[in-house]
N, CA, C and O atoms as a DFTB+ gen file, in Angstrom:
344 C
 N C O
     1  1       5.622      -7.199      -6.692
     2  2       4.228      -6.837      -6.530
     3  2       3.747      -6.060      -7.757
     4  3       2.669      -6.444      -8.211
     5  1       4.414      -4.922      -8.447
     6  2       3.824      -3.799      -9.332
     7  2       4.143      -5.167     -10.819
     8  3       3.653      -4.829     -11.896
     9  1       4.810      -6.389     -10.803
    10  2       4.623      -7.201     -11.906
    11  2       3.415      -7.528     -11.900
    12  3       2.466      -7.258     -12.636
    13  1       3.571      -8.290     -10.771
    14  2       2.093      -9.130     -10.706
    15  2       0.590      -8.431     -11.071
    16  3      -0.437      -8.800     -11.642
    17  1       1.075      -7.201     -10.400
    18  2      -0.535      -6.284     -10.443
    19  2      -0.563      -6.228     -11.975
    20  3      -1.486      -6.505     -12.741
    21  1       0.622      -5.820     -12.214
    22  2       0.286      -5.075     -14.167
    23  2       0.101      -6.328     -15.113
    24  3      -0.258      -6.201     -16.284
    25  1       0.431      -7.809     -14.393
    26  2      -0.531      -8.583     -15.187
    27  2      -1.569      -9.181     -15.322
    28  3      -1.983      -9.860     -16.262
    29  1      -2.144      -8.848     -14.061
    30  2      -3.474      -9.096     -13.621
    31  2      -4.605      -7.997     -14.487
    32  3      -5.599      -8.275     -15.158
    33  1      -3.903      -6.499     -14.107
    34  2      -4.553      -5.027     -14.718
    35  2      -3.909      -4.143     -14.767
    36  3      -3.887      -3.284     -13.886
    37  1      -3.290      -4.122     -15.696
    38  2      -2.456      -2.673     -16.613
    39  2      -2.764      -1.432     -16.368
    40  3      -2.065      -0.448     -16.611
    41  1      -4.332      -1.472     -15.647
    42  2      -4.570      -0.160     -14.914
    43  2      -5.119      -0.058     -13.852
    44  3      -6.095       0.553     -13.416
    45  1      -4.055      -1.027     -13.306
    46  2      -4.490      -0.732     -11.616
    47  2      -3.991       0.539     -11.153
    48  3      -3.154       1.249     -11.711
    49  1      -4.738       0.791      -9.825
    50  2      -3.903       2.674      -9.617
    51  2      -4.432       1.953      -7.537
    52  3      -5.132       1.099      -6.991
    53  1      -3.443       3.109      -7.186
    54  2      -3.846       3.784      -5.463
    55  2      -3.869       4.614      -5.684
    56  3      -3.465       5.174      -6.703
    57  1      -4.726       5.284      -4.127
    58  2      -5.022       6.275      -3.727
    59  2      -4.490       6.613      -2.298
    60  3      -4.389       5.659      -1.527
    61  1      -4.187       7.678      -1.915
    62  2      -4.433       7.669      -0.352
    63  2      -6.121       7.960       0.138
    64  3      -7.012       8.427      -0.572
    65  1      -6.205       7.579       1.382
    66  2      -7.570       7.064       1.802
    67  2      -7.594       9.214       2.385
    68  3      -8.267      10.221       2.167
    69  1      -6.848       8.954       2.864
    70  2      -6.551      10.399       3.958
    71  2      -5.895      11.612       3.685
    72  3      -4.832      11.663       4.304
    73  1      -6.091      12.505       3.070
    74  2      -5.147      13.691       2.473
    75  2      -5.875      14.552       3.179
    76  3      -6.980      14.439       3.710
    77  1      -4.695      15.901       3.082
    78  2      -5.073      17.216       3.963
    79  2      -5.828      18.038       2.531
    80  3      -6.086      17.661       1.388
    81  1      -5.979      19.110       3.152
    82  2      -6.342      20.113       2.115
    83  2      -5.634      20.739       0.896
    84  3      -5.904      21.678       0.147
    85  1      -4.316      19.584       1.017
    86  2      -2.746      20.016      -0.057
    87  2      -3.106      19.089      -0.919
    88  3      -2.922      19.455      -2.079
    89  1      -3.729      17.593      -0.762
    90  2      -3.449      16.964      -1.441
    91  2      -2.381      15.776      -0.755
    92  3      -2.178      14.713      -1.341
    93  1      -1.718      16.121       0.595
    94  2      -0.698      15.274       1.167
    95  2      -1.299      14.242       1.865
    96  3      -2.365      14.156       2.476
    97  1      -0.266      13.375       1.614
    98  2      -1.549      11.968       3.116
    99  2      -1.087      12.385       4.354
   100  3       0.050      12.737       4.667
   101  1      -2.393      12.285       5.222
   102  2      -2.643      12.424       6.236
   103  2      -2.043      11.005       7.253
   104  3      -2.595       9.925       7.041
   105  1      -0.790      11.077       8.456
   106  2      -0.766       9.909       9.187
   107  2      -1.111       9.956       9.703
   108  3      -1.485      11.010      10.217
   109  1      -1.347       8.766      10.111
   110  2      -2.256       8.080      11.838
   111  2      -1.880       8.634      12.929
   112  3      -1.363       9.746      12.824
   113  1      -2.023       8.052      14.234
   114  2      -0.936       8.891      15.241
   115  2      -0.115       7.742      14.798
   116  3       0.807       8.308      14.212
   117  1       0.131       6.331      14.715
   118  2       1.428       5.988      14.788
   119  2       2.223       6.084      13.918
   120  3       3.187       5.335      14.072
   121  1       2.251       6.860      12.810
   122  2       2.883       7.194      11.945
   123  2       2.961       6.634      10.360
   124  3       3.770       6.723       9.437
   125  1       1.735       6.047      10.565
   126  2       1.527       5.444       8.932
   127  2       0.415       5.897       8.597
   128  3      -0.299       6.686       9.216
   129  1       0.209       5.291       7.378
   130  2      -1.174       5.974       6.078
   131  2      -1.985       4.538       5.832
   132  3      -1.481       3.417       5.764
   133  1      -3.537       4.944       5.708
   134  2      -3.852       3.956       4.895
   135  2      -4.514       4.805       3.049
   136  3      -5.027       5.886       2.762
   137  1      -4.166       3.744       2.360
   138  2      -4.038       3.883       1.118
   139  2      -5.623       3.054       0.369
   140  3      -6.134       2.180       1.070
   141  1      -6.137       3.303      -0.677
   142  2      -6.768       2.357      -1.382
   143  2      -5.914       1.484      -2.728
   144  3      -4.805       1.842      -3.123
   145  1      -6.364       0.781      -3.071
   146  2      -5.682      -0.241      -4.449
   147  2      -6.771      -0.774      -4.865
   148  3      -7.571      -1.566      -4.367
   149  1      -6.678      -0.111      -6.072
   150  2      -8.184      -0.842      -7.218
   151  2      -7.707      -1.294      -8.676
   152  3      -7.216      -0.711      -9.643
   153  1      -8.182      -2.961      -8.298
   154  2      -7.222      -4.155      -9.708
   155  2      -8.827      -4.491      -9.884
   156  3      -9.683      -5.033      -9.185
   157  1      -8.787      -3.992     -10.953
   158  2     -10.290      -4.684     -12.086
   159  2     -11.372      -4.096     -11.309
   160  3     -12.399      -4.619     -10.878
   161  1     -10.930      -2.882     -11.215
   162  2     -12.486      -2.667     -10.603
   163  2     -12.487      -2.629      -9.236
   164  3     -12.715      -1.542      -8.705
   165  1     -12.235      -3.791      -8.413
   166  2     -12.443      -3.924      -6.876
   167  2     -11.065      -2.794      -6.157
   168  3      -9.943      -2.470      -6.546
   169  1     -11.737      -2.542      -5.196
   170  2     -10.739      -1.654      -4.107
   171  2     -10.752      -2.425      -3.042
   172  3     -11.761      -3.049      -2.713
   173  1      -9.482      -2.472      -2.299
   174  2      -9.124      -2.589      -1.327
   175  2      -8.356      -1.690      -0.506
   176  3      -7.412      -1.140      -1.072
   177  1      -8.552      -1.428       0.679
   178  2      -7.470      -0.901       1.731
   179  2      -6.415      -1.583       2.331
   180  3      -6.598      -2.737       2.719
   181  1      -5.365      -1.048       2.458
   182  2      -3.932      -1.131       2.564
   183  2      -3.506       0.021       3.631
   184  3      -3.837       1.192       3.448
   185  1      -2.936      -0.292       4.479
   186  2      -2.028       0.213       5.690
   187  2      -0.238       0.050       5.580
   188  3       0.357      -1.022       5.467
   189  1       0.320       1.269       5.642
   190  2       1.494       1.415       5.160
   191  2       2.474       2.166       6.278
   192  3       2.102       3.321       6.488
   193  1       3.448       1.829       6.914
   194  2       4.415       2.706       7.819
   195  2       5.654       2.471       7.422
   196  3       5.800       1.602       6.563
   197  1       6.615       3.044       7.842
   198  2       8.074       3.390       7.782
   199  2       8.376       3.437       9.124
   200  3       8.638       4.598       9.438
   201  1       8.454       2.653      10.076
   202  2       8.912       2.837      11.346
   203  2      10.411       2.919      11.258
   204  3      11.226       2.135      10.771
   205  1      10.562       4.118      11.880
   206  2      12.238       4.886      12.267
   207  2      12.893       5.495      10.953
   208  3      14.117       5.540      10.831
   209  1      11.762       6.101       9.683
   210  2      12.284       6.477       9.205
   211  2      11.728       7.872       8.878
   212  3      10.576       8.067       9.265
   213  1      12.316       8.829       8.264
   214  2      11.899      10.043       8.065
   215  2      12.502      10.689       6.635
   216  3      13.550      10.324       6.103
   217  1      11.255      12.125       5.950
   218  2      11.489      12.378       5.328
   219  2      11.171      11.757       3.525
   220  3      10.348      10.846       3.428
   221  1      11.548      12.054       2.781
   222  2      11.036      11.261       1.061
   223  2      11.007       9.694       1.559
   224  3      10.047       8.935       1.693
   225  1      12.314       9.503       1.771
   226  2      12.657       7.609       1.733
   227  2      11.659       7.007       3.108
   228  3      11.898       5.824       3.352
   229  1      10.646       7.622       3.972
   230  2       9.745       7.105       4.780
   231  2       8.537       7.142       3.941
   232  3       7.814       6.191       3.641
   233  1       8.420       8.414       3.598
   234  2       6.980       8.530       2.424
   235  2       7.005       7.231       1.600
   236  3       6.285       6.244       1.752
   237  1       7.837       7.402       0.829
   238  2       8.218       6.246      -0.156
   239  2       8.015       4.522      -0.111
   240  3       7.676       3.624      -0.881
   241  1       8.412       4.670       1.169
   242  2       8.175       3.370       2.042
   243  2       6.723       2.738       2.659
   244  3       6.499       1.539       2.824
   245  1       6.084       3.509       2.863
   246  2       4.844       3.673       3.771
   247  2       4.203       3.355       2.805
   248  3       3.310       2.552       3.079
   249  1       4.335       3.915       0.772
   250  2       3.648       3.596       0.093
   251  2       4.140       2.655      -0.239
   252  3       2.947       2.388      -0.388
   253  1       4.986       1.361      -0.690
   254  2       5.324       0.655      -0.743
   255  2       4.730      -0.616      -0.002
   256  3       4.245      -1.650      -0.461
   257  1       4.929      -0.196       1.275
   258  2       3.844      -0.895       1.989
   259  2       2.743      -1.098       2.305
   260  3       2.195      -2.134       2.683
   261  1       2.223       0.316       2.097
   262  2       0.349      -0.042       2.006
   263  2       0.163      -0.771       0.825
   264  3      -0.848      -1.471       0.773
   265  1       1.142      -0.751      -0.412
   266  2       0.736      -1.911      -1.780
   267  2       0.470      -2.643      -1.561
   268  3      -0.564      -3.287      -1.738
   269  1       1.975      -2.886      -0.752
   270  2       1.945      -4.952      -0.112
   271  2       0.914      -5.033       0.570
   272  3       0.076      -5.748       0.022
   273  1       0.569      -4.580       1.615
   274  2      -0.622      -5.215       2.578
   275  2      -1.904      -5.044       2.087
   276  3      -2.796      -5.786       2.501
   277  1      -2.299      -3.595       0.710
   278  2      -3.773      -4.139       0.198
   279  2      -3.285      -5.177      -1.119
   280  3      -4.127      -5.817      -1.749
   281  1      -2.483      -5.213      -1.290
   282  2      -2.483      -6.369      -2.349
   283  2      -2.387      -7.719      -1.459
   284  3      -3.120      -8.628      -1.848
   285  1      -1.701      -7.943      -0.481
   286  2      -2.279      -9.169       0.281
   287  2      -4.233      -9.330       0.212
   288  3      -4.851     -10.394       0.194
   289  1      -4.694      -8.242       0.193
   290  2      -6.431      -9.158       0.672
   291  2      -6.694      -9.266      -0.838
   292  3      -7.826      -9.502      -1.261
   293  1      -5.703      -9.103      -1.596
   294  2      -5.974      -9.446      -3.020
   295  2      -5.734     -11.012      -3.613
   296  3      -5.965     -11.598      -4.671
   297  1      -5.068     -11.376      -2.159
   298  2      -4.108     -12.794      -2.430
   299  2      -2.536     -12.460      -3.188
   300  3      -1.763     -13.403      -3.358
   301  1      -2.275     -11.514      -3.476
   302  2      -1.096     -11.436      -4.088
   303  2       0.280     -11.411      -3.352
   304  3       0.513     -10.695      -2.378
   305  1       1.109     -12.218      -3.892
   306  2       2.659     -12.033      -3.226
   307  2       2.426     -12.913      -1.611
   308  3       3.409     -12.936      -0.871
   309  1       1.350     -13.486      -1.214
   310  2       1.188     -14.259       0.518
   311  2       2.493     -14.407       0.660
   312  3       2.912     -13.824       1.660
   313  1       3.286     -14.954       0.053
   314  2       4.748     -15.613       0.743
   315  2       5.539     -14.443       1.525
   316  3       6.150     -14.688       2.565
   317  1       5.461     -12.637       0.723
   318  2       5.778     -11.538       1.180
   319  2       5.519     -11.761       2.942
   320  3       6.207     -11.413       3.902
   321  1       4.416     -12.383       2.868
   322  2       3.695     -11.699       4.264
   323  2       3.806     -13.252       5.249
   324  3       3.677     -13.022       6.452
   325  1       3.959     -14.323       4.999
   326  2       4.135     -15.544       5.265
   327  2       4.775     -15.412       6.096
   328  3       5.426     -14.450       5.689
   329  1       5.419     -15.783       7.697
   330  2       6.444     -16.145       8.536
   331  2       7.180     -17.769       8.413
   332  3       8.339     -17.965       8.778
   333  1       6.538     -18.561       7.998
   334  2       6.850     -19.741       8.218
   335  2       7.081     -20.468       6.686
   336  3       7.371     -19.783       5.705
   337  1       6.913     -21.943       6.620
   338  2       6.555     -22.587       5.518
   339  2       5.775     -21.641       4.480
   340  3       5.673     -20.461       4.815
   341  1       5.264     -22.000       3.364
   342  2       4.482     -21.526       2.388
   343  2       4.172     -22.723       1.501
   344  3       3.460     -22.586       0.506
């Protein structure tokens, strides 16, 4: 995913959508974040969890995954998210 983006736009960046007053992201009740992702300009939102995990390597994860899922409405990586054929 972070290939594809950096050859599409070398300065793509996220955000979290939700932070406290620290600066930390804020979770949902079910335990994930949503994030923004802006490639050329356009933003999208992205939803990210770590189910059953805790601590750095859940954080870590949650962002990982809000990539994948706002870079899906980007069209990027579909096969990631694909169940079947492609």
């Amino acid at each position: 995913m972070t290939n594809r983006l950096l050859n599409v736009d070398p300065l793509w960046n996220w955000d979290f959508l939700h932070v406290d007053e620290f600066g930390q992201p804020i979770l949902d009740k079910n335990g994930g974040m949503w994030i923004t992702l802006t490639v050329l300009g356009v933003t999208r939102k992205g939803y990210g969890d770590a189910t059953g995990k805790q601590g750095a390597n859940a954080v870590k994860e949650m962002i990982g995954d809000a990539i994948r899922n706002a870079g899906m409405r980007f069209g990027i990586a579909l096969e990631l998210w694909h169940k079947g054929s492609f």
